[in-house]
C-alpha positions in Angstrom: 14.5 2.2 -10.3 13.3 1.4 -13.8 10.4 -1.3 -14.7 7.0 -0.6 -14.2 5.7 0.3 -10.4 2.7 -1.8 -8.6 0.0 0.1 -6.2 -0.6 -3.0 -3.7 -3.7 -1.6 -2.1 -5.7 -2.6 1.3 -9.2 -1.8 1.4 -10.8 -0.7 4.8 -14.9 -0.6 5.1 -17.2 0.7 8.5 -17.6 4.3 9.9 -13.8 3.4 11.2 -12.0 3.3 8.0 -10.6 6.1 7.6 -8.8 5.7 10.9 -7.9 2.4 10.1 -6.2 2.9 6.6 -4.3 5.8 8.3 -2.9 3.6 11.1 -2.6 0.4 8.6 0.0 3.0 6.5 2.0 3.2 9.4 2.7 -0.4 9.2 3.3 -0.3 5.6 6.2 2.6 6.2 7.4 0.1 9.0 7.8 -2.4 6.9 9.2 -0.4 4.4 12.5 0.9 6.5 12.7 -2.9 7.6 12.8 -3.8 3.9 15.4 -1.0 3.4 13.1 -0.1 0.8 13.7 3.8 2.4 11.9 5.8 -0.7 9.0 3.3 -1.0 5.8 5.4 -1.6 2.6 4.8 0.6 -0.6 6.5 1.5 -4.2 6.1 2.4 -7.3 7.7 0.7 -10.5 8.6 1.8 -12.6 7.2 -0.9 -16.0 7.8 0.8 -17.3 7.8 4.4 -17.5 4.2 4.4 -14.6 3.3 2.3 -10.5 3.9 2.7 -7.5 2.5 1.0 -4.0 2.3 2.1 -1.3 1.6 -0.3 2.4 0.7 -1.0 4.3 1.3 -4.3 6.6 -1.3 -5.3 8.8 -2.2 -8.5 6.9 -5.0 -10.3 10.2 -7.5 -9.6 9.5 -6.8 -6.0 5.5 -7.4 -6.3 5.7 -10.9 -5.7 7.7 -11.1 -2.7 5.7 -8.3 -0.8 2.3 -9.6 -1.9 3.4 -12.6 -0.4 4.7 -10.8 2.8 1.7 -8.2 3.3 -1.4 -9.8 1.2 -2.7 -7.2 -0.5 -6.6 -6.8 -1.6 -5.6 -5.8 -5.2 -3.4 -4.2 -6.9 -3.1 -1.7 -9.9 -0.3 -0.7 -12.4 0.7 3.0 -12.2 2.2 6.0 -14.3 5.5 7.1 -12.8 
């Protein structure tokens, strides 16, 4: 692996969002085994009951490339 890693997070707002992080991670692991990028982390939290992220770890080399792909709302360094 090395370098640092890159949360690339989507924020989802509405009474719906929870639903809709969870099904927008599906598409992030999708894109993921299309990418051959097989151990790629993602997720989605339940921040509040109006607010859910979904999220994709990348390497920071990779960043660029998928940002440009997926078009992240924001993104966040992270401890590994």
């Amino acid at each position: 692996m090395g370098g640092r890693r890159i949360k690339l997070i989507w924020d989802f707002r509405g009474p719906d969002a929870a639903k809709t992080a969870a099904h927008h991670e599906l598409h992030l692991k999708e894109f993921s085994l299309a990418s051959d990028e097989k151990e790629a982390e993602t997720g989605h939290v339940i921040l509040s009951e109006f607010h859910s992220t979904a999220f994709l770890v990348v390497d920071e080399a990779q960043m660029i490339a998928v940002r440009d792909k997926l078009l992240p709302h924001r993104g966040e360094y992270i401890n590994t």
